[in-house]
C-alpha positions in Angstrom: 0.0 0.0 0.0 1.4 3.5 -0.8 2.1 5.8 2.1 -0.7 8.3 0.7 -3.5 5.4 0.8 -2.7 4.6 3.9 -2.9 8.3 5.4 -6.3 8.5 3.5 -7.5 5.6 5.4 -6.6 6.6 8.9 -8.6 10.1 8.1 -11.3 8.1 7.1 -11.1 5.7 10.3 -10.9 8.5 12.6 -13.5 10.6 10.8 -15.8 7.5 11.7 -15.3 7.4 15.1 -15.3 11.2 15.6 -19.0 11.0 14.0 -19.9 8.0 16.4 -18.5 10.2 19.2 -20.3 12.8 18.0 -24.0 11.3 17.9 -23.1 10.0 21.3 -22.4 13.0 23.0 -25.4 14.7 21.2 -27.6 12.1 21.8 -26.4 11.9 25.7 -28.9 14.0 27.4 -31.6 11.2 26.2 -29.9 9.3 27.2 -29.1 9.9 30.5 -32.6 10.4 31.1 -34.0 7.3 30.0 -31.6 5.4 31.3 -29.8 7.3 34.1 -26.1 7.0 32.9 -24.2 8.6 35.5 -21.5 11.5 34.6 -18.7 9.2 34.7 -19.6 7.8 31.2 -20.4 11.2 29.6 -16.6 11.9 30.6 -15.4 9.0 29.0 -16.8 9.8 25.8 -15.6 13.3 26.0 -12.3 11.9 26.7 -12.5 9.8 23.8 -13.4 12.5 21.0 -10.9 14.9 22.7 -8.3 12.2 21.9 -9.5 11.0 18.0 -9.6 15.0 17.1 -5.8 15.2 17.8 -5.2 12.1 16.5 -7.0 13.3 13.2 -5.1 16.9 13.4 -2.0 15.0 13.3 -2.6 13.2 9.9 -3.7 15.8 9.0 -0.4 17.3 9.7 1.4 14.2 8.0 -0.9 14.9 5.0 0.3 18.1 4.3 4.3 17.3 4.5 6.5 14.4 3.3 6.9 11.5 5.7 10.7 11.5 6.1 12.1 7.8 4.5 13.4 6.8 7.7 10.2 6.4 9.2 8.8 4.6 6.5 8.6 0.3 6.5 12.4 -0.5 4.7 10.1 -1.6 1.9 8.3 1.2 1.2 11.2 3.3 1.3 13.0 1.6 -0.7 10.7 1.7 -3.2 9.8 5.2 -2.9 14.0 5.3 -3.9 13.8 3.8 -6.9 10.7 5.6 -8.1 12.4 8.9 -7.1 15.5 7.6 -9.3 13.6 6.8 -12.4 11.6 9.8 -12.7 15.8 11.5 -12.2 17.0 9.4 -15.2 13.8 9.9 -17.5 13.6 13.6 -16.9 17.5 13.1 -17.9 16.4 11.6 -21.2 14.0 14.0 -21.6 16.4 16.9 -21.5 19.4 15.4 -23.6 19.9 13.0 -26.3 22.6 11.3 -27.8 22.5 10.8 -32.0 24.9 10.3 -34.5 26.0 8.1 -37.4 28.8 5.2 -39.1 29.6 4.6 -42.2 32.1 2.4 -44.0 32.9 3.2 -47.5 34.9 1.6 -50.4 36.0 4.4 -52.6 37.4 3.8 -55.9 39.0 6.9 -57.9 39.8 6.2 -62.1 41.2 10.0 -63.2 42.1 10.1 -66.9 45.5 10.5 -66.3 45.8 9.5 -63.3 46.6 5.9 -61.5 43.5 4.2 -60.1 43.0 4.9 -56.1 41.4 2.4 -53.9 40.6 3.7 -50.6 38.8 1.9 -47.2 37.4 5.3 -45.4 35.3 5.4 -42.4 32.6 8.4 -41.1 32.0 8.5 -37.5 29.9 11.4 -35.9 28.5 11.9 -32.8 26.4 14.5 -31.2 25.0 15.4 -27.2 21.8 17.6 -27.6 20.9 19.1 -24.9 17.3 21.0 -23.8 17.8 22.9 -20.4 14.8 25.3 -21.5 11.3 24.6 -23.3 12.4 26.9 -25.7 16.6 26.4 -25.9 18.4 24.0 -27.6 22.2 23.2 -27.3 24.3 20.9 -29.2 27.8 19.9 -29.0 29.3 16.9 -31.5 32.2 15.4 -32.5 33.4 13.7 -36.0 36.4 12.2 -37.9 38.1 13.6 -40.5 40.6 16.1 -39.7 39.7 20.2 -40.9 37.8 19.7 -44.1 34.8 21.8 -43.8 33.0 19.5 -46.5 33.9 16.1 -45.5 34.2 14.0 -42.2 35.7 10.9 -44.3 38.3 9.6 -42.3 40.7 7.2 -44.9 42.2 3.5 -43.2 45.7 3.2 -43.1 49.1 5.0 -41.6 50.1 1.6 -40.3 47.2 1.8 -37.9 47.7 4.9 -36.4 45.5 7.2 -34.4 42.9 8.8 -36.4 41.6 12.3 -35.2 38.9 13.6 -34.2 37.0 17.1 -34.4 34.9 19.4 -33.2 31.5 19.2 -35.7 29.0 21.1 -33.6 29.1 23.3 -31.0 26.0 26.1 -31.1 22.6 27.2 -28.7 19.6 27.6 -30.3 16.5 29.9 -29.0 13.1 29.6 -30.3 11.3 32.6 -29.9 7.5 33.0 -28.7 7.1 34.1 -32.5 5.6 30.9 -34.0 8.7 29.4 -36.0 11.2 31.5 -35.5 14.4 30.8 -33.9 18.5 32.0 -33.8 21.3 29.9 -33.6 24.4 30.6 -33.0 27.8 28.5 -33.3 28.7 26.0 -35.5 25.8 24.0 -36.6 24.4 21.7 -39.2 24.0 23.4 -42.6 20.3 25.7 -42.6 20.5 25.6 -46.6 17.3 23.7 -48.6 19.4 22.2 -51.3 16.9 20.8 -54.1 16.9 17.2 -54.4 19.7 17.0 -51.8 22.3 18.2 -54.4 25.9 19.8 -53.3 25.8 22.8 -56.1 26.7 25.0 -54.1 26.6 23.8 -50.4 28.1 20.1 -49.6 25.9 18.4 -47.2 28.6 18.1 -44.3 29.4 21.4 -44.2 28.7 22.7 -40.9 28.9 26.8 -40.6 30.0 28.9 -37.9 28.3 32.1 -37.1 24.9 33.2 -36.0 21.3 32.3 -37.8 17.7 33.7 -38.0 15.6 31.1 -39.4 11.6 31.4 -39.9 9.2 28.9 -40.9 5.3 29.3 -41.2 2.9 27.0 -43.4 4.7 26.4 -46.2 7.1 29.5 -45.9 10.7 29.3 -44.9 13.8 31.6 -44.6 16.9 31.4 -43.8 19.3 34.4 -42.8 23.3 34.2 -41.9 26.1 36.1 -41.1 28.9 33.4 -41.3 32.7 33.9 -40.3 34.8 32.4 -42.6 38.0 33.6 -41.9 39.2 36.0 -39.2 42.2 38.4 -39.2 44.0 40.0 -36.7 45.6 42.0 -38.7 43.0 42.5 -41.7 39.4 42.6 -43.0 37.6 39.3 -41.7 35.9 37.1 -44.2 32.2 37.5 -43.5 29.5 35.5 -45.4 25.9 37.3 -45.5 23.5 34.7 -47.1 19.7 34.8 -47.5 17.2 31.9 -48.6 13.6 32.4 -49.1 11.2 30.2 -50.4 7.6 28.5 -50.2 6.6 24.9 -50.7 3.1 24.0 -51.5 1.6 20.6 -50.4 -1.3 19.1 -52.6 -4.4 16.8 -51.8 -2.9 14.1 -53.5 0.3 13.9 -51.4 2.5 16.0 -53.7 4.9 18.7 -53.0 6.6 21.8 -54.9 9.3 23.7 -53.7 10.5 26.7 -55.2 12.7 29.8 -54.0 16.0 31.9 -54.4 19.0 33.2 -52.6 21.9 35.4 -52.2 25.0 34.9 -50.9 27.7 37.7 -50.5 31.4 35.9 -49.9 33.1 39.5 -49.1 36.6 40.5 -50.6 38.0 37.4 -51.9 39.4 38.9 -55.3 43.0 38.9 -54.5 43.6 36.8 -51.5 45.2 33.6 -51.1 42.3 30.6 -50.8 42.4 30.0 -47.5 43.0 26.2 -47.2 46.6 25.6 -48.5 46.6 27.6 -51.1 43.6 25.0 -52.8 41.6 27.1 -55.2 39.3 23.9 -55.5 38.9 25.0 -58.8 38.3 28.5 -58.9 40.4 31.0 -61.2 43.5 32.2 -59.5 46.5 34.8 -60.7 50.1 34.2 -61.1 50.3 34.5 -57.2 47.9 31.9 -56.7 45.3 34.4 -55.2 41.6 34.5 -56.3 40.6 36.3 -59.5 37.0 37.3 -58.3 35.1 37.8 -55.5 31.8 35.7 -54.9 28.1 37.6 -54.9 26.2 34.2 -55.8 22.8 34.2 -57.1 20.3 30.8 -56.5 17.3 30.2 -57.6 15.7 26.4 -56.9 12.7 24.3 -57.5 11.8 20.8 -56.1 8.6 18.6 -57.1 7.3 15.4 -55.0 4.4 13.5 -56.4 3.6 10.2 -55.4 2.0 7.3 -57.7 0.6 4.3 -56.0 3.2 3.1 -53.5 5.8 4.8 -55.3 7.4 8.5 -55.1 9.1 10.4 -57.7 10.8 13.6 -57.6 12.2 16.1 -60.2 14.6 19.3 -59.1 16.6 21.6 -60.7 18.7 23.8 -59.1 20.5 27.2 -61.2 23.5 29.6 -59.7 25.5 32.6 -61.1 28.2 34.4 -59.4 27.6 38.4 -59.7 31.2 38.8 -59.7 32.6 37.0 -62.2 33.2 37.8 -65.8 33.7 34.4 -67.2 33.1 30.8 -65.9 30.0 32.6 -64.0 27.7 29.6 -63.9 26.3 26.1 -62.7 23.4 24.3 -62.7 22.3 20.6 -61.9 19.1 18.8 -63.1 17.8 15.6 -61.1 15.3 12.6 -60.6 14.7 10.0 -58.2 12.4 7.8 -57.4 11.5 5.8 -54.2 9.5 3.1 -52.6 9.2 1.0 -49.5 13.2 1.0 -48.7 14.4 1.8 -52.3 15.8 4.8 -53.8 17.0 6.1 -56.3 18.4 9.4 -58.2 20.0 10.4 -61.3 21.7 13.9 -62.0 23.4 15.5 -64.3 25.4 18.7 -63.2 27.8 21.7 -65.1 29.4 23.4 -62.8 31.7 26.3 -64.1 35.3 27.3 -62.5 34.1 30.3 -60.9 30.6 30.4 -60.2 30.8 28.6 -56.7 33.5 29.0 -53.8 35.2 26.0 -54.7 36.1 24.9 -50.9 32.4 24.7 -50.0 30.8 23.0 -53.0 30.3 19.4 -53.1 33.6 17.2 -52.2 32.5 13.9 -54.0 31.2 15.1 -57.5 34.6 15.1 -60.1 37.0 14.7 -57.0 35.4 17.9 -55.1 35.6 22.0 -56.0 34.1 23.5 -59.6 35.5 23.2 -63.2 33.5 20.0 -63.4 30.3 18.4 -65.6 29.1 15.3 -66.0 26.7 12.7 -64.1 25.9 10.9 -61.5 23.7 7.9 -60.2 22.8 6.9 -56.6 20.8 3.9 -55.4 20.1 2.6 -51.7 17.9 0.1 -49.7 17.2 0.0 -46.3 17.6 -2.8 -44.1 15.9 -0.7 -41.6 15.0 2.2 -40.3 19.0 2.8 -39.6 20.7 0.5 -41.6 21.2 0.7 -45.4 23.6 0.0 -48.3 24.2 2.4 -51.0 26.3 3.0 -54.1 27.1 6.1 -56.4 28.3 6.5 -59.6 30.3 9.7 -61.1 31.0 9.5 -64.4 32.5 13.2 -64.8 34.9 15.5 -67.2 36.9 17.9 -65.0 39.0 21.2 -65.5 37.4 21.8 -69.0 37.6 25.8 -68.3 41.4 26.3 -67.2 42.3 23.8 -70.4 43.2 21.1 -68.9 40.0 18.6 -69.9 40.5 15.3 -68.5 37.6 12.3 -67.5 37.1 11.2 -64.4 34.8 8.5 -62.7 34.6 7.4 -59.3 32.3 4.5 -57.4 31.6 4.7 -54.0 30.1 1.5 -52.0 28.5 2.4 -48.3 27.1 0.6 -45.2 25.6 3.3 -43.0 24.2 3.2 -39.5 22.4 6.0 -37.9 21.6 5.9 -33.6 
């Protein structure tokens, strides 16, 4: 029986006899006189009552506050314990999460004029969110893959040495009492719709670092960023103002079409050395090695979902020009996939010119990674389960067309991927 029943019950036993009590006493005076009880039992009964009322103001007493454990039954108590412990542990849960991913990947590399590469590379992240508010979120997660800001693959070998790891996430997020709106600020998982999933101009690891005003509302969304890229001491700091606006419309059928634009403004790059190594990824450089242009890049997207039976298909296309640029200004990709029960499936075909992208930031697997690059690409999965699948990708590619340098290039990638 739980310490609470068994308060209830005493109040209810007492309150019983202090009603018996009760009729006695009033009922005394008849009593007496019809059958001549002396004053001696009148005093008893007072006696009695007197005694059950402070009896009853004492559970009463007990009621209100908490019995202390140590004067509980060692049962009770120790049940009581364990309750209190696992209402401790699943507010814990409540509050913070663990998630993350694996993935194993055979990648096979066959440049034109280059020797065939076989590589065994893993993919390991792993992430603590955290909710100490209703309306806050904090993150902080962890990946392989050394300082690439497009790619947490992490390649098997070095005799088995260590293998680093990195900081991937680190940022607090508020959501305001504005109905979708919310800031983040940090380094966080990329904010950017990218129609059909496509790495035109943002690869899907990349995780940015600065702050983030983000609105959604029906089927409006928005996404606005100020985004340190690289800070100087000494100099101007490389900041990255972006905005992306754009609507999707859901139809009775189950269908879906997506459609919006953006701007991003990269700062003063024209003239500087690319910041990672001295890697243009691509992009037009000078004699020195520094970039030829700055980046204003202008977006424009569109997605469409529309199911058939039990199966879904989905057509994107995805268009970008760089303001800045006065050649090599341009890329666009153009997609379709298809899926059902735990298939997919996705074809594109992409041009992506030397200087119409930052090169660092675009995606890392199409043509070996960075811009000058056109060609295809096919990707098909199946899932074992919810968080298990196999998947494969194709690039068949033609790379460094614009600088003159034309050369094919196809790659094959083979992954087992786990998600917790």
């Amino acid at each position: 029986m739980k310490p609470e029943d068994h308060l209830l019950r005493c109040r209810a036993t007492a309150l019983t006899k202090v009603i018996v009590y009760t009729l006695c006493l009033t009922l005394s005076p008849s009593l007496t006189a019809a059958t001549t009880a002396d004053e001696q039992t009148i005093a008893e009964l007072k006696a009695a009552l007197e005694a059950v009322t402070q009896r009853l103001e004492k559970l009463e007493a007990a009621n209100r506050a908490t019995i202390p454990v140590e004067q509980l039954d060692p049962v009770v108590a120790a049940r009581l314990d364990a309750i209190e412990k696992s209402n401790q542990a699943a507010a814990w849960t409540e509050k913070m999460k663990v998630q993350g991913d694996f993935r194993y990947r055979h990648d096979w590399e066959n440049p034109e004029f280059s020797d065939d590469r076989d590589r065994q590379r893993i993919r390991a992240r792993t992430a603590l969110i955290a909710k100490p508010g209703d309306n806050v979120e904090v993150g902080f997660g962890l990946a392989t893959g050394g300082d690439s800001p497009v790619s947490a693959n992490q390649t098997l070998g070095g005799s088995f040495s260590t293998k680093s790891i990195d900081l991937d996430l680190a940022y607090a997020k508020w959501n305001a009492p504005v109905e979708g709106l919310s800031f983040t600020g940090g380094k966080f998982k990329n904010p950017f719709f990218r129609a059909g999933d496509n790495g035109l101009i943002w690869d899907s690891d990349l995780r940015p670092e600065g702050v983030l005003a983000s609105f959604e509302h029906g089927g409006l969304f928005t996404n606005l960023v100020g985004l340190w890229m690289e800070e100087d001491k000494t100099g101007a700091d490389n900041l990255i103002i972006g905005l992306q606006g754009g609507y999707q419309w859901t139809f009775d059928s189950g269908g879906r079409l997506t459609g919006g634009a953006a701007i991003y403004d990269f700062g003063n790059l024209e003239g500087l050395e690319p910041p990672l190594d001295g890697d243009s990824f691509g992009n037009s450089v000078d004699g020195n090695g520094n970039y030829l242009t700055d980046f204003r890049e202008l977006e424009v997207f569109g997605e469409l979902a529309f199911p058939i039976g039990s199966n879904t298909f989905t057509l994107f296309a995805n268009y970008v020009k760089n303001l800045e640029a006065d050649r090599f200004d341009t890329g666009w990709a153009i997609g379709a996939g298809w899926a059902r029960s735990a298939w997919e499936l996705q074809y594109v075909y992409q041009d992506l010119e030397a200087d119409a992208v930052l090169g660092m930031l675009t995606d890392s697997d199409f043509a070996g990674g960075g811009t000058d690059a056109l060609g295809h690409y096919l990707k098909a999965s199946y899932d074992f389960t919810r968080r298990i699948s196999l998947g494969t990708t194709v690039f068949v590619n033609d790379r460094h067309g614009n600088n003159g340098m034309e050369e094919g290039y196809d790659r094959v990638f083979l992954d087992l991927s786990f998600k917790y």
